[in-house]
DSSP file (Angstrom, degrees, kcal/mol; ACC not computed):
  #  RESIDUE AA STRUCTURE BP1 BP2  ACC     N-H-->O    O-->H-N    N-H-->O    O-->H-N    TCO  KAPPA ALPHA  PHI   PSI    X-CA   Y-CA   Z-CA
    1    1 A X              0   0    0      0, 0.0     2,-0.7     0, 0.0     0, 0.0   0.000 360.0 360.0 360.0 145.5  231.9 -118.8  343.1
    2    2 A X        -     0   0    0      1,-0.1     3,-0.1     0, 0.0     0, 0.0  -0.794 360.0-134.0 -96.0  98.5  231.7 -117.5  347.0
    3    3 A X        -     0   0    0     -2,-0.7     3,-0.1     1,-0.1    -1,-0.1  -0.117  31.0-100.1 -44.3 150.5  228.9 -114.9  347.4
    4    4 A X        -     0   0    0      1,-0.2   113,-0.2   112,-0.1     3,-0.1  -0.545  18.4-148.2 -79.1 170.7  229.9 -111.9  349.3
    5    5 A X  S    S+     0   0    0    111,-0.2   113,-1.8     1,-0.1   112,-0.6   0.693  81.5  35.8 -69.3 -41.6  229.0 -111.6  352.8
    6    6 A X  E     -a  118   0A   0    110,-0.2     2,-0.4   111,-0.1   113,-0.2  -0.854  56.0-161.2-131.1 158.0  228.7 -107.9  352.7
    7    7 A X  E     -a  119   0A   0    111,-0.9   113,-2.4    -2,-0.3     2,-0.3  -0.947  17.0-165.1-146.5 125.1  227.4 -105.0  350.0
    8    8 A X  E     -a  120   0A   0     -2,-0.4   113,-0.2   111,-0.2   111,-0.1  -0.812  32.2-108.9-115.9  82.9  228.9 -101.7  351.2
    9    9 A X        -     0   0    0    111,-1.8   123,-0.0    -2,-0.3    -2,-0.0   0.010  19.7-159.4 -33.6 104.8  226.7  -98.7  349.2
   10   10 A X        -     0   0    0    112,-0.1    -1,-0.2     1,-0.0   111,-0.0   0.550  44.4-117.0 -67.1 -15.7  229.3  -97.4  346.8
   11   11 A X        +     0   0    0      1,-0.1    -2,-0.1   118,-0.1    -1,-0.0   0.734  59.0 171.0  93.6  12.7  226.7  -94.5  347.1
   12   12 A X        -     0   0    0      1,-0.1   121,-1.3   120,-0.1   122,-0.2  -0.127  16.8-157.2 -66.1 167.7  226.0  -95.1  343.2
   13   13 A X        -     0   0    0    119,-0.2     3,-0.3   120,-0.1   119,-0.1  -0.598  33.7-106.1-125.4-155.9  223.1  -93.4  341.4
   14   14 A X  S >  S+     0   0    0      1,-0.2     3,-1.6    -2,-0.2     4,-0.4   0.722 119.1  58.4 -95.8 -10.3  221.0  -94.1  338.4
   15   15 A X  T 3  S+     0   0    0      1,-0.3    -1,-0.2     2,-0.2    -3,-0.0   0.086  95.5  73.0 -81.2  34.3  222.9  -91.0  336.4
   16   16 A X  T 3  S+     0   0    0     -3,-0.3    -1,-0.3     2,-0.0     3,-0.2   0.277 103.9  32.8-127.5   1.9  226.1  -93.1  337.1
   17   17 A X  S X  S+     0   0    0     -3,-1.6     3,-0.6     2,-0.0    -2,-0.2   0.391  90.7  93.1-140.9  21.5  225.3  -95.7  334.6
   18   18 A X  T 3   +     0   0    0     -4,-0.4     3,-0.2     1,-0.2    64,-0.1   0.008  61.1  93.2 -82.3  25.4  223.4  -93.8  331.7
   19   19 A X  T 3  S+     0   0    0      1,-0.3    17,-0.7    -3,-0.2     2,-0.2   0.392  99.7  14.7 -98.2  18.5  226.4  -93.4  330.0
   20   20 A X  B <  S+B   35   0B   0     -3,-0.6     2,-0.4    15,-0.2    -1,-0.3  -0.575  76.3 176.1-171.3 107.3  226.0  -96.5  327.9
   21   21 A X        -     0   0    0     13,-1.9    82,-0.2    -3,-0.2     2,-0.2  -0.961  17.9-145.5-108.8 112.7  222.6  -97.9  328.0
   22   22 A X        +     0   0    0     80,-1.1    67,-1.4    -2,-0.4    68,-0.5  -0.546  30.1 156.4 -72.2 132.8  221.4 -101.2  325.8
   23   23 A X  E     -CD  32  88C   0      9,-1.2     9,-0.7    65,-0.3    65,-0.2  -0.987  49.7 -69.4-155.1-179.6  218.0 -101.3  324.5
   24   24 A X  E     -C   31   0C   0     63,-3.8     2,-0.2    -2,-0.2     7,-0.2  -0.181  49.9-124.3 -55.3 156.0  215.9 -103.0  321.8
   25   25 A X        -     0   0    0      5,-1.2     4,-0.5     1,-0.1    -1,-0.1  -0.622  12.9-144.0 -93.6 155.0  216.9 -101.5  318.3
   26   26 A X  S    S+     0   0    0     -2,-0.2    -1,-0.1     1,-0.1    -2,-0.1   0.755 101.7  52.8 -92.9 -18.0  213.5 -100.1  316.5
   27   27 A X  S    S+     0   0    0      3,-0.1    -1,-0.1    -3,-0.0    -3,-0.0   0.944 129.1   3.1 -89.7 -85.0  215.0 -101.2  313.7
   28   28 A X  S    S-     0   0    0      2,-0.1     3,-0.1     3,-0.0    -2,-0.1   0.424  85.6-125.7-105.7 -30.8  216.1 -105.4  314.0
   29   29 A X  S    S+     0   0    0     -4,-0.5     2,-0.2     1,-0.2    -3,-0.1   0.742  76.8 121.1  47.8  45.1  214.6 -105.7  317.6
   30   30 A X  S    S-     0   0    0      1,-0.2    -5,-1.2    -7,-0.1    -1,-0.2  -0.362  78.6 -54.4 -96.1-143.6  218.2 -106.9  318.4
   31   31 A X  E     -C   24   0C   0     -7,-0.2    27,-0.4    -2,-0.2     2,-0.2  -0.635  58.3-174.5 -90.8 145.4  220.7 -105.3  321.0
   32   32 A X  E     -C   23   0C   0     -9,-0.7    -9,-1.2    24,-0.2     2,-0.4  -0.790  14.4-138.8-151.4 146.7  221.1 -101.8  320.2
   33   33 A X        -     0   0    0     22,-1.7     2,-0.3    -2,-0.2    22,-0.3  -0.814   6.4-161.5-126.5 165.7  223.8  -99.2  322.2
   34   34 A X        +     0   0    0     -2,-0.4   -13,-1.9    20,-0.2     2,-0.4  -0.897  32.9 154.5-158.9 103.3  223.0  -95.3  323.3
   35   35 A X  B     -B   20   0B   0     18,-0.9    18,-0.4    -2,-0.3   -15,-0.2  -0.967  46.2 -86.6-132.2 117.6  226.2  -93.7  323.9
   36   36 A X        -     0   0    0    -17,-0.7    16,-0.3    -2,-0.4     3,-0.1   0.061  34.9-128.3 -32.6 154.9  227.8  -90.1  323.8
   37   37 A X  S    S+     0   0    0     14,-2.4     2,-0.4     1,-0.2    15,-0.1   0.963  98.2  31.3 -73.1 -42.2  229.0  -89.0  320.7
   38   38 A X  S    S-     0   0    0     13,-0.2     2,-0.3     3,-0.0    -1,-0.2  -0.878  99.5-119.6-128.2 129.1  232.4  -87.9  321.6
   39   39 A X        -     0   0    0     -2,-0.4    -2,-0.0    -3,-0.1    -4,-0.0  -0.563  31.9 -87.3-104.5 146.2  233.6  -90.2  324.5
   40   40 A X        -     0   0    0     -2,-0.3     2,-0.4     1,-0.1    -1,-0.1  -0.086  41.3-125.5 -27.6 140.4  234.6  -89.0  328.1
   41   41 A X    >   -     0   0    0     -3,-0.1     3,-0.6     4,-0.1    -1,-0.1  -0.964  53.6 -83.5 -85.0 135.3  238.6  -88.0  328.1
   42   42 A X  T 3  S+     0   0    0     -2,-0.4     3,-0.1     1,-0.3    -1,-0.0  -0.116 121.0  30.9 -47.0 116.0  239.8  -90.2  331.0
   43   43 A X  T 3  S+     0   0    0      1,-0.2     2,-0.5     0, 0.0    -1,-0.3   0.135  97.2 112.2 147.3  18.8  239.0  -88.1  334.6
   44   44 A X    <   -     0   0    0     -3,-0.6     2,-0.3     2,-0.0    -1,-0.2  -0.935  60.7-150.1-119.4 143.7  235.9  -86.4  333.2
   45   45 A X        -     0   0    0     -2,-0.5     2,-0.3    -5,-0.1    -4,-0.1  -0.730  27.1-131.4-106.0 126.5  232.3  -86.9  334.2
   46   46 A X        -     0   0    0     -2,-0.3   -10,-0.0     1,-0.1    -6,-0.0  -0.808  26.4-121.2 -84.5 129.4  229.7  -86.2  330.6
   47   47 A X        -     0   0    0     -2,-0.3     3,-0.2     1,-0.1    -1,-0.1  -0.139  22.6-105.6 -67.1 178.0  227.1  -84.1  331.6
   48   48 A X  S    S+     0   0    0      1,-0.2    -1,-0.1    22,-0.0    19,-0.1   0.565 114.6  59.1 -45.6 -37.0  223.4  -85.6  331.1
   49   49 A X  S    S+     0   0    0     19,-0.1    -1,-0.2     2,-0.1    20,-0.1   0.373  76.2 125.8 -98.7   6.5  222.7  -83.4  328.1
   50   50 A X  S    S-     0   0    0     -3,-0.2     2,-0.3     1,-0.1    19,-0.1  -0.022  74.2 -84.3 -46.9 171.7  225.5  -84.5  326.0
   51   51 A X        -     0   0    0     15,-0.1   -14,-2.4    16,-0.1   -13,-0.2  -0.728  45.0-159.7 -69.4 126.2  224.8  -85.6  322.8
   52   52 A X        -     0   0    0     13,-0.5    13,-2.1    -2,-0.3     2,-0.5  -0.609   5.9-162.2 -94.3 151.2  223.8  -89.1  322.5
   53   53 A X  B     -E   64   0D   0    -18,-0.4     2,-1.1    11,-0.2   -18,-0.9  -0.875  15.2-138.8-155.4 112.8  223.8  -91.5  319.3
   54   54 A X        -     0   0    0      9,-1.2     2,-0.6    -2,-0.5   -20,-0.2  -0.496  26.9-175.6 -67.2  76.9  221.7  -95.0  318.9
   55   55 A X        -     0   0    0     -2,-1.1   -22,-1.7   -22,-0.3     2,-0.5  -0.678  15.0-171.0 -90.9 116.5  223.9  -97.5  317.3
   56   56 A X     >  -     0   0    0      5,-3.1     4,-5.0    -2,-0.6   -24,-0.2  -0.894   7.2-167.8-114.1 123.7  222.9 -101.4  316.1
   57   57 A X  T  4 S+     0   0    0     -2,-0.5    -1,-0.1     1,-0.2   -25,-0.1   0.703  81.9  56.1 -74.4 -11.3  225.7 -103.4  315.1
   58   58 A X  T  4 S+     0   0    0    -27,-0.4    -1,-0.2     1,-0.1   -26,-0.1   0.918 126.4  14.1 -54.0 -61.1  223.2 -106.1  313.6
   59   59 A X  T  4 S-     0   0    0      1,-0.1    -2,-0.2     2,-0.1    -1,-0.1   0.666  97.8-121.7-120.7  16.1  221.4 -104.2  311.4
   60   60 A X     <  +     0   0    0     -4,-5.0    -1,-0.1     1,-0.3    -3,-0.1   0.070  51.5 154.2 109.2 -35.0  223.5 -100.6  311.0
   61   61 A X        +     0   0    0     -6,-0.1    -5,-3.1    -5,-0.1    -1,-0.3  -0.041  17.1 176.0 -38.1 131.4  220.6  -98.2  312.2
   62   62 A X        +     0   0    0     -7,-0.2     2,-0.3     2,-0.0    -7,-0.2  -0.916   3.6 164.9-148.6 130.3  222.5  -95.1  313.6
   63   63 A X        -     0   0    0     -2,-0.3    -9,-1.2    -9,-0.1     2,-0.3  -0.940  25.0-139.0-147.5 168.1  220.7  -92.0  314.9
   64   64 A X  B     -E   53   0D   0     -2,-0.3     2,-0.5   -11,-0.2   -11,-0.2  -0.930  13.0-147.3-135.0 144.5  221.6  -88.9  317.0
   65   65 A X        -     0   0    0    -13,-2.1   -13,-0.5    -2,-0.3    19,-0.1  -0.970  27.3-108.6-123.3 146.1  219.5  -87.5  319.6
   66   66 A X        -     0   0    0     -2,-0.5   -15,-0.1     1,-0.2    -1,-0.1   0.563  26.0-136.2 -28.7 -36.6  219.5  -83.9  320.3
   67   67 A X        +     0   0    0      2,-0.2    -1,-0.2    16,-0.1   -16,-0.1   0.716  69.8 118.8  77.3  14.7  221.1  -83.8  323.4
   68   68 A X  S    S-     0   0    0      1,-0.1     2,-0.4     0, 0.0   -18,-0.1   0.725  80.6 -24.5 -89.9 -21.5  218.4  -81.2  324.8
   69   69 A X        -     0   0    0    -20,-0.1     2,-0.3   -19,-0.1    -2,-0.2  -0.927  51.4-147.5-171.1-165.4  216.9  -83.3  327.8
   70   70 A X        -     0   0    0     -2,-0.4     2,-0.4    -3,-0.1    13,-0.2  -0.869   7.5-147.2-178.0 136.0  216.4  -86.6  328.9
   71   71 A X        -     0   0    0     11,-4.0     2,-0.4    -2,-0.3    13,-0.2  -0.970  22.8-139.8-133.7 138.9  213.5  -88.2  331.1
   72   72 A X        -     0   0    0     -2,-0.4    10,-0.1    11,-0.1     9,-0.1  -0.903  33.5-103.3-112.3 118.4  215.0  -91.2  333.5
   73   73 A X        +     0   0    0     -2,-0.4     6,-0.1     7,-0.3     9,-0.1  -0.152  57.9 155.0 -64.1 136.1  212.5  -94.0  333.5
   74   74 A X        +     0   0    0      2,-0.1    -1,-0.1    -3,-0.0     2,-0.1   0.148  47.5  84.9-141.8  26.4  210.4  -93.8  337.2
   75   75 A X  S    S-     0   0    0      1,-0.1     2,-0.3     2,-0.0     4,-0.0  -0.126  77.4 -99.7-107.2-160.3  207.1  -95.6  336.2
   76   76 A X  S    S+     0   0    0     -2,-0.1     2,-0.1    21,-0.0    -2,-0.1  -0.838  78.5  58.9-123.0 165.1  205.9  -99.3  336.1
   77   77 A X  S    S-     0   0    0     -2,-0.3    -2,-0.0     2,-0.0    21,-0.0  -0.458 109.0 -23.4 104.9-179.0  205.6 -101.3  333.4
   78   78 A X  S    S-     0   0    0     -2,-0.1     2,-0.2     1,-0.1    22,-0.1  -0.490  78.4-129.6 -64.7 158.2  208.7 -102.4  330.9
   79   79 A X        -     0   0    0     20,-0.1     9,-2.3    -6,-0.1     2,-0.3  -0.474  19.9-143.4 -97.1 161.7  211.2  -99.4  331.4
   80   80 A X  B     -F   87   0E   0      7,-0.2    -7,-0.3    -2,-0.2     7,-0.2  -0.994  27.2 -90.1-147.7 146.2  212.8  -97.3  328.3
   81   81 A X        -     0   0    0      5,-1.3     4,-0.2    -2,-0.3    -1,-0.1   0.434  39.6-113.6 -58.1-177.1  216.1  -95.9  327.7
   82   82 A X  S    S+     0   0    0    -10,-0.1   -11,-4.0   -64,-0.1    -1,-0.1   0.681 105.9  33.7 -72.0 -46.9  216.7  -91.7  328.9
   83   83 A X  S    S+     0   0    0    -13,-0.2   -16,-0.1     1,-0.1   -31,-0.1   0.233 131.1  15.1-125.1  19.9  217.1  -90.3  325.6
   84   84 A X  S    S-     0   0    0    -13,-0.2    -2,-0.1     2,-0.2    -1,-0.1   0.729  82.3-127.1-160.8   7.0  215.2  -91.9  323.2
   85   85 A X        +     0   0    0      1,-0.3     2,-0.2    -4,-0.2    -3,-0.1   0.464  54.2 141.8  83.0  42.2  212.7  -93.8  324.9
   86   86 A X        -     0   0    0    -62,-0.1    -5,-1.3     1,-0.1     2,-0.4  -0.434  63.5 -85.4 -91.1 177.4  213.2  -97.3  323.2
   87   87 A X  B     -F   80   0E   0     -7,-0.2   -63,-3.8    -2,-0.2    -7,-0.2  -0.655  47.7-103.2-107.4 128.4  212.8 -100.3  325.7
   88   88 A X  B     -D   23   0C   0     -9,-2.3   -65,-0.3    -2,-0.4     3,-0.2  -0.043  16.8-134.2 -50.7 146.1  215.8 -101.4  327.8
   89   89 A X  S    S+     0   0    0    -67,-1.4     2,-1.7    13,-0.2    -1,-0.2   0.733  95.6  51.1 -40.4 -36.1  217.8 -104.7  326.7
   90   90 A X  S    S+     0   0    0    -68,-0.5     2,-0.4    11,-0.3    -1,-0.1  -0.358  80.8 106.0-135.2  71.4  217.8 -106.1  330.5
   91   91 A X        +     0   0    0     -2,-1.7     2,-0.3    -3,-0.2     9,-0.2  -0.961  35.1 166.8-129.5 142.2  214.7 -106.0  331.7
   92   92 A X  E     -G   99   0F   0      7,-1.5     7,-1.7    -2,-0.4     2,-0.6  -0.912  34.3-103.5-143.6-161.8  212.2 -108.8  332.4
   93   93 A X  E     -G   98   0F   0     -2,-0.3     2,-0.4     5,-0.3     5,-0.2  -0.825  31.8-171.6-124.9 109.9  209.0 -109.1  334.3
   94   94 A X  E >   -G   97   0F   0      3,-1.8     3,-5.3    -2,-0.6    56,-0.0  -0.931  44.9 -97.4-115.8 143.0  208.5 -110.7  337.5
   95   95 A X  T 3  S+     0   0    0     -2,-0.4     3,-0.1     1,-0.3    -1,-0.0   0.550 125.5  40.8 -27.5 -42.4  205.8 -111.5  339.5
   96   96 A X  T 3  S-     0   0    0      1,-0.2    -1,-0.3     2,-0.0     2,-0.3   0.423 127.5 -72.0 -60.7 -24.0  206.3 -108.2  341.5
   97   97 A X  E <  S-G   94   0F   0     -3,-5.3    -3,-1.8    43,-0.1    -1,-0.2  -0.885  71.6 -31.7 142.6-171.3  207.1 -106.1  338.7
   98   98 A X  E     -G   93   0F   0     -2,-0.3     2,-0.5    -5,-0.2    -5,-0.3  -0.379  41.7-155.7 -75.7 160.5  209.8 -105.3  336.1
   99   99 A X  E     +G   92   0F   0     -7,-1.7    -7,-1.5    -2,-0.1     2,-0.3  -0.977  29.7 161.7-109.4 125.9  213.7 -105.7  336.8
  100  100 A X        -     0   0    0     -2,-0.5    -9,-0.2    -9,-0.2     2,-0.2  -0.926  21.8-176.1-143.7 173.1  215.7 -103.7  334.7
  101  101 A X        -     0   0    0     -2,-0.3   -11,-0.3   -79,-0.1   -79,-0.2  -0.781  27.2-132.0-172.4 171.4  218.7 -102.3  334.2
  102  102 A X  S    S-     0   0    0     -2,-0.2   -80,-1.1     1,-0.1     2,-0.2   0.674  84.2  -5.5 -50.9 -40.8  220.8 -100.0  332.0
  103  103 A X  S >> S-     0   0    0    -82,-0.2     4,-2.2   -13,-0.1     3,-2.0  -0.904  79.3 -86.0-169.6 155.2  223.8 -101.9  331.4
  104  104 A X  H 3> S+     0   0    0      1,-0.3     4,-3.2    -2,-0.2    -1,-0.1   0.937 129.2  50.2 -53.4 -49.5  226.0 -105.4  332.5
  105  105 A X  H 34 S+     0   0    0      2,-0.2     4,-0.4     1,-0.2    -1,-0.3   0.430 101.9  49.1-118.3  28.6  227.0 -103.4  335.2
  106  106 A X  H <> S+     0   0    0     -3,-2.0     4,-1.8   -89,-0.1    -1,-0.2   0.790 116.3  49.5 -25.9 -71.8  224.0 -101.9  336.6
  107  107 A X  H  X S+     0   0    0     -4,-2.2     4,-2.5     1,-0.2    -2,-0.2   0.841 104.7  54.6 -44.4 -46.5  222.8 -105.3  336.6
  108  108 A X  H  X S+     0   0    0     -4,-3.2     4,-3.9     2,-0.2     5,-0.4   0.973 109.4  54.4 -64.5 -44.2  226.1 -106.7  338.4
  109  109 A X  H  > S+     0   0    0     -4,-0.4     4,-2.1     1,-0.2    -1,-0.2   0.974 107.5  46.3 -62.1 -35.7  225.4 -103.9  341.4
  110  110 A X  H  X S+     0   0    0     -4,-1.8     4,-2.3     1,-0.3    -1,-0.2   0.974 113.0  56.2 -80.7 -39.4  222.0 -105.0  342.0
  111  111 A X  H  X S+     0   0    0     -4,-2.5     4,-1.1     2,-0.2    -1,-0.3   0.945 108.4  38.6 -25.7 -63.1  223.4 -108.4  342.1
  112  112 A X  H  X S+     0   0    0     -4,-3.9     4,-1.0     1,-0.2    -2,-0.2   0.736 122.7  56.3 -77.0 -20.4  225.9 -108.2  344.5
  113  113 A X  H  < S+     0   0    0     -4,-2.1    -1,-0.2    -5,-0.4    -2,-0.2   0.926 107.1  36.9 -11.2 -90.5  223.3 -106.2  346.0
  114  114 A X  H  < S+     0   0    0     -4,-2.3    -2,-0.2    -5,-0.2    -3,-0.1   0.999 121.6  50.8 -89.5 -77.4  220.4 -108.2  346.2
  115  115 A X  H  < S+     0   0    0     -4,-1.1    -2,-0.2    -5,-0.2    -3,-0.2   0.456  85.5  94.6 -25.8 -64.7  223.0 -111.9  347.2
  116  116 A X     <  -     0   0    0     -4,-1.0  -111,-0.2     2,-0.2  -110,-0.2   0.248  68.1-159.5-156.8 129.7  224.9 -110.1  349.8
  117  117 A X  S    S+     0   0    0   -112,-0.6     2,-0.5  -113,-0.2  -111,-0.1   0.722  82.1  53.9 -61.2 -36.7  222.9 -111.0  353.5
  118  118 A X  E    S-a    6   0A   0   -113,-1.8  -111,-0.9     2,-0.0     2,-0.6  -0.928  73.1-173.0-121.0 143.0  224.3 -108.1  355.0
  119  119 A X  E     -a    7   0A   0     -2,-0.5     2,-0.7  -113,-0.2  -111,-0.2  -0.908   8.0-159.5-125.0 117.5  224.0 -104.8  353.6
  120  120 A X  E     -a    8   0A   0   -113,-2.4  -111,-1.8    -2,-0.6     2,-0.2  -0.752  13.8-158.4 -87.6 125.5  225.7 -102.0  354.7
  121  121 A X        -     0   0    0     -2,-0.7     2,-0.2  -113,-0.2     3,-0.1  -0.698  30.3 -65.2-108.7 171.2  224.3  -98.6  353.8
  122  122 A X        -     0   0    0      7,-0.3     4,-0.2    -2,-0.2    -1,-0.1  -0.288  62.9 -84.8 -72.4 147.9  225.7  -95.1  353.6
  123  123 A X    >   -     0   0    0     -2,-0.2     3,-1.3     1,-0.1     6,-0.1   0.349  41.8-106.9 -33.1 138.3  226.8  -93.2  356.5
  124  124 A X  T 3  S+     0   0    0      1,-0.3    -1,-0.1    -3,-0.1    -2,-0.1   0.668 117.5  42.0  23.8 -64.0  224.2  -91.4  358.6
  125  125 A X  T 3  S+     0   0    0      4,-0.1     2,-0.4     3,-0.0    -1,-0.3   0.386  80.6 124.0-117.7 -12.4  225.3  -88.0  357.3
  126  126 A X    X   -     0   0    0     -3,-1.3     3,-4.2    -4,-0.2     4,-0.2  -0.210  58.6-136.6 -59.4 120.3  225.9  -88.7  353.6
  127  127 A X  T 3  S+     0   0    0     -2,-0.4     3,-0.1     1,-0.3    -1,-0.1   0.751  98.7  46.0 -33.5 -31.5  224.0  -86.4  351.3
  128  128 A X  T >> S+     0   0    0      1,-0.2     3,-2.3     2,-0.1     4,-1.3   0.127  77.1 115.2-103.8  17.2  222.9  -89.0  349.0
  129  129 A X  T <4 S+     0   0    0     -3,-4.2     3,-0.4     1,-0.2    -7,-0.3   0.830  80.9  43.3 -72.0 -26.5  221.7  -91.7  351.3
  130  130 A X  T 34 S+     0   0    0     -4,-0.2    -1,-0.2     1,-0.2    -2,-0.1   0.136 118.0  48.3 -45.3   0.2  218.4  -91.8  350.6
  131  131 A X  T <4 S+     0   0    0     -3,-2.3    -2,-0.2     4,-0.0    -1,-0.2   0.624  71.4 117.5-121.4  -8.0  219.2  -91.6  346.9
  132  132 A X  S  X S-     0   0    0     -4,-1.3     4,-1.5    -3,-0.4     3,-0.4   0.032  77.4-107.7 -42.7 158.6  221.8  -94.2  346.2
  133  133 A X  T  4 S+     0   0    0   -121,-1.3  -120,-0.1     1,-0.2    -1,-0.1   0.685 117.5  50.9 -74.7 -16.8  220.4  -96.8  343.8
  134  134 A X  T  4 S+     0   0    0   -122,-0.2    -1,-0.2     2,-0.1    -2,-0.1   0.266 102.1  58.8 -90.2   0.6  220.1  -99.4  346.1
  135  135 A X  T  4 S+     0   0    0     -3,-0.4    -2,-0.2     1,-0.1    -5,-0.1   0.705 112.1  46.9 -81.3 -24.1  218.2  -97.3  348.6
  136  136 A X  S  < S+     0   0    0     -4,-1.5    -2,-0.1    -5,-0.1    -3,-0.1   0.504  83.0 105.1 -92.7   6.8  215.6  -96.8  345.8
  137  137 A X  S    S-     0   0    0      1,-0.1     2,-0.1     2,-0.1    -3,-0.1  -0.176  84.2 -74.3 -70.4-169.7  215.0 -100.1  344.3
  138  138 A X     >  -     0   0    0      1,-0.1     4,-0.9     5,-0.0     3,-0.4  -0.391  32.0-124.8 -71.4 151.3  211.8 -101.9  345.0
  139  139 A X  H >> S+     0   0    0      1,-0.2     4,-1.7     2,-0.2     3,-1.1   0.918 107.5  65.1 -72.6 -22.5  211.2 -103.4  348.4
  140  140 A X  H 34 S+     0   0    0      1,-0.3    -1,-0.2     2,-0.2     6,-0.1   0.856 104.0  44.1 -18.5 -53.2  210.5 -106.9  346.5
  141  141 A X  H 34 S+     0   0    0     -3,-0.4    -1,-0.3     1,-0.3    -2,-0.2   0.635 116.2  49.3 -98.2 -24.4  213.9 -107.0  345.3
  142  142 A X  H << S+     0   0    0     -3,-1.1    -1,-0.3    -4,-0.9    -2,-0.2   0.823  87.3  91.1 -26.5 -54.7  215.1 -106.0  348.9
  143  143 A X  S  < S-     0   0    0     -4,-1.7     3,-0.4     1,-0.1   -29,-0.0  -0.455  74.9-139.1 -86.0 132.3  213.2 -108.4  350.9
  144  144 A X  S >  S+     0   0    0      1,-0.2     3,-1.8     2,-0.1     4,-0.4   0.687  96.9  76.7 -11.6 -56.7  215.3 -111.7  351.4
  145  145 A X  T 3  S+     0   0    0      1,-0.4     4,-0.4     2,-0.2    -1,-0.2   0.750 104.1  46.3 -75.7 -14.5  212.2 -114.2  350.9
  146  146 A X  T 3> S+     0   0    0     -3,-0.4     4,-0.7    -6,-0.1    -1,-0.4  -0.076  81.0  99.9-115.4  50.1  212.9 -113.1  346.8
  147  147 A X  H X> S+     0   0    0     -3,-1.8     4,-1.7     2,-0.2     3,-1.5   0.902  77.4  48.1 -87.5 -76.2  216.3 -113.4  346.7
  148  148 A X  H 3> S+     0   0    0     -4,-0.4     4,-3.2     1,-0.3    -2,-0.1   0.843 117.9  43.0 -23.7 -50.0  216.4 -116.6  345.1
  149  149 A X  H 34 S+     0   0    0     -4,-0.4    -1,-0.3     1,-0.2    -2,-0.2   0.819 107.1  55.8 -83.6  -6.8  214.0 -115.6  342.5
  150  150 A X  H XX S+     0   0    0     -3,-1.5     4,-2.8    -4,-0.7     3,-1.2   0.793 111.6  49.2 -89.1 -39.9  215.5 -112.0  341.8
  151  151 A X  H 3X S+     0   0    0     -4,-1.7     4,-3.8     1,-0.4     2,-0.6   0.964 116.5  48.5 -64.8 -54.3  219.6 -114.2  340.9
  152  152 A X  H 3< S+     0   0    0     -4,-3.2    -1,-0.4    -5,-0.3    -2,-0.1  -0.029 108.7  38.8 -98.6  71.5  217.7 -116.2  338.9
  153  153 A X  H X4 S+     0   0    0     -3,-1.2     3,-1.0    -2,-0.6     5,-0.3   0.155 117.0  62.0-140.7 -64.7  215.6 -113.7  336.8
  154  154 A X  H >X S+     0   0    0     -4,-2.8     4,-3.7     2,-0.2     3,-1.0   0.847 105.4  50.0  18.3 -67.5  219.5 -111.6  336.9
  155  155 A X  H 3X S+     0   0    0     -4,-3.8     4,-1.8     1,-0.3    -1,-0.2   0.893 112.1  43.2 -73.6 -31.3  220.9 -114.7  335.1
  156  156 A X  H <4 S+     0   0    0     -3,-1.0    -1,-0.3    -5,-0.4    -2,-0.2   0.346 112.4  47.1 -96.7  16.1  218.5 -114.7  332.6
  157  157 A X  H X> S+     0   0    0     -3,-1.0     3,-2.0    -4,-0.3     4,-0.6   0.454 114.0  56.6 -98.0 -50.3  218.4 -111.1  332.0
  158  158 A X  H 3< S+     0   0    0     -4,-3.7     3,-0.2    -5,-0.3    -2,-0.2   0.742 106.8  48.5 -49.2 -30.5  222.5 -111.7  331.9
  159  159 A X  T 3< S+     0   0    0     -4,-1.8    -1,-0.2     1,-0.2    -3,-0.1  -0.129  86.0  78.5-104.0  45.3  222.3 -114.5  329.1
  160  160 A X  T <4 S+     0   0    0     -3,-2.0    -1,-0.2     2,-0.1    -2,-0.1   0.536  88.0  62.6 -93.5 -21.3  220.2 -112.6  327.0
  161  161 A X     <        0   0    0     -4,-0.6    -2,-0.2     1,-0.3    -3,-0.1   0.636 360.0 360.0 -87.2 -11.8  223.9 -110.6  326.0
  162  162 A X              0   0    0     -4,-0.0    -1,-0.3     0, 0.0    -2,-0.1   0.204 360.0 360.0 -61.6 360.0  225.1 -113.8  324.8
């Protein structure tokens, strides 16, 4: 497969992929889903405080979380989910610190991300440029000289869903 050349900031954040987050089940310690209860109707954005519900199809475990607040992981160490503060699926630990992310396609942006040699960021004058999710990762995982090791610690976060 042909890496891209170029990463153009889609301007994403982290609230743009916490509507379906994998993390360990408390339960089974296998893969575990955190999802709204009542799913988006097609052209609508879920607020933050919807209601959420923790489903493992292994071992059955279903729970509902209030849907009053939600704290977005910003510390070090492994990272844990928004609303119920079990420990992400797609994470692991690198010399520099954790890698995570929320979902396969979190993970895919900071992929295409991190391969990409040239990285375009957003315009000047966009409101969020300094908040996109690729303005905020770590500089580790920025700097070139880890690129190699950041794809393959990626791939092995990636066949853990298999």
């Amino acid at each position: 497969m042909l890496s891209p050349q170029r990463f153009r900031d889609a301007r994403h954040t982290k609230y743009h992929f916490i509507d379906h987050v994998l993390v360990r089940c408390p339960k089974c310690a296998g893969i575990a889903h955190v999802a709204p209860v009542a799913p988006a109707v097609e052209g609508e954005v879920l607020s933050v405080f919807t209601r959420r519900r923790l489903i493992c199809r292994a071992c059955g475990l279903s729970r509902e979380a209030a849907g009053r607040g939600f704290r977005l992981f910003r510390g070090r160490g492994e990272a844990i989910d928004p609303y119920f503060g079990l420990p992400l699926w797609l994470q692991t630990e690198m010399r520099h610190g954790w890698l995570w992310a929320y979902n396969p396609e979190h993970l895919e942006l900071i992929r295409k991300f991190v391969q990409a040699p040239l990285r375009e960021r957003a315009p000047w004058d966009a409101q969020v440029k300094k908040m996109t999710l690729v303005a905020r990762l770590p500089t580790w995982i920025k700097s070139a000289k880890n690129r190699d090791e950041v794809l393959r610690a990626i791939d092995r976060i990636r066949s853990s869903l298999t």
